[in-house]
N, C-alpha and C positions, 0 to 999 in steps of 0.2 A: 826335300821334305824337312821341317824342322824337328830337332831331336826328340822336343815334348810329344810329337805324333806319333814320331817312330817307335820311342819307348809305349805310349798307349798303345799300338798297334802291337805289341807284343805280348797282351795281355788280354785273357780272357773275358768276357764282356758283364760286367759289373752284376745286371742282371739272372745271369746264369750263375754266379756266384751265389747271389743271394738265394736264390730256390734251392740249391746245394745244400746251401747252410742249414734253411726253414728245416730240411727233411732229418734232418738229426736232431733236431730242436723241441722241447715238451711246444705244444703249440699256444700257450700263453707269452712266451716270450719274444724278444725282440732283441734286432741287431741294430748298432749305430752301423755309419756310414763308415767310420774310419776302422768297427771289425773288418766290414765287407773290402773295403782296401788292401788292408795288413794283409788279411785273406789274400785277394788277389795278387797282390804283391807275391807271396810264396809261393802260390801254385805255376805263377810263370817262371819264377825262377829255380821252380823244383825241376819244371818240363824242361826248360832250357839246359840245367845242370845232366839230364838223363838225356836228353838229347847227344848233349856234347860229348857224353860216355860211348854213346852209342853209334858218334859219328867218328869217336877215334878208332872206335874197332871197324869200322869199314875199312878207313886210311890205313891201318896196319893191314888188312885181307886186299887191299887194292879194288875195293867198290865203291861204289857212288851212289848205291842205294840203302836208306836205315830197313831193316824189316822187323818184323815183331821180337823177333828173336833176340835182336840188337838190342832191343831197348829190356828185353828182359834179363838179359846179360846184364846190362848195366845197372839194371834194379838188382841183382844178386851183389853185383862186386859193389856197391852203395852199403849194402847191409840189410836191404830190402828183400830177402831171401822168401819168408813167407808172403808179403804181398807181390813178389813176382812168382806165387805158385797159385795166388787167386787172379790173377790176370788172367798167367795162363789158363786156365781152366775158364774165364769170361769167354776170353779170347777165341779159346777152340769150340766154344758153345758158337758162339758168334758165326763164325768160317763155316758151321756146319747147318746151323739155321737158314745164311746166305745160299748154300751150297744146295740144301731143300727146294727153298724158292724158287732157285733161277731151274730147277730141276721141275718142277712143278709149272712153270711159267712157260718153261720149251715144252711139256706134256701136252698142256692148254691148248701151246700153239699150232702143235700139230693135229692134234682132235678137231680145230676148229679150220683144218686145210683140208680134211680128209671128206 
């Protein structure tokens, strides 16, 4: 694969970017293409740098899995202390919502065996 793909391939899709952006934005206004870049440009290399935080503390605990936790570790030790406590709380919204559903979807299933 050549490098220009791989580096694109490592970055969020321009598009989602951009609706990102619109939703903080007064709605008269407009992005060039090269904010929606720059933009892009940082949020992959944000992800990548929390990533890599998150993968060195696996390799020091001896695993091979990131989990949420990791990366919120990594958002504290960044300096990202209060948006690693709005995650977490997305986060545990998230698992518990999921956790509904699939609980809600086995209820269904069995009312609809019985």
């Amino acid at each position: 694969m050549e490098e220009g793909n791989k580096d694109k391939d490592r970055h969020l899709p321009i598009a989602n970017i951009g609706k990102i952006m619109k939703r903080v934005l007064p709605d008269n206004s407009k992005m060039t293409k090269d904010a929606k870049d720059l933009v892009q440009e940082c949020v992959s290399e944000f992800i990548c740098f929390v990533t890599g935080i998150a993968a060195d503390r696996c390799t020091k605990e001896k695993r091979k899995t990131i989990n949420g936790d990791d990366i919120l570790k990594a958002l504290q030790q960044l300096g990202f202390a209060e948006h690693a406590e709005i995650v977490r709380v997305y986060f545990e919204r998230k698992v518990a919502q999921e956790a509904a559903a699939a609980a809600a979807a086995a209820a269904g299933g069995k009312a609809a065996t019985r």
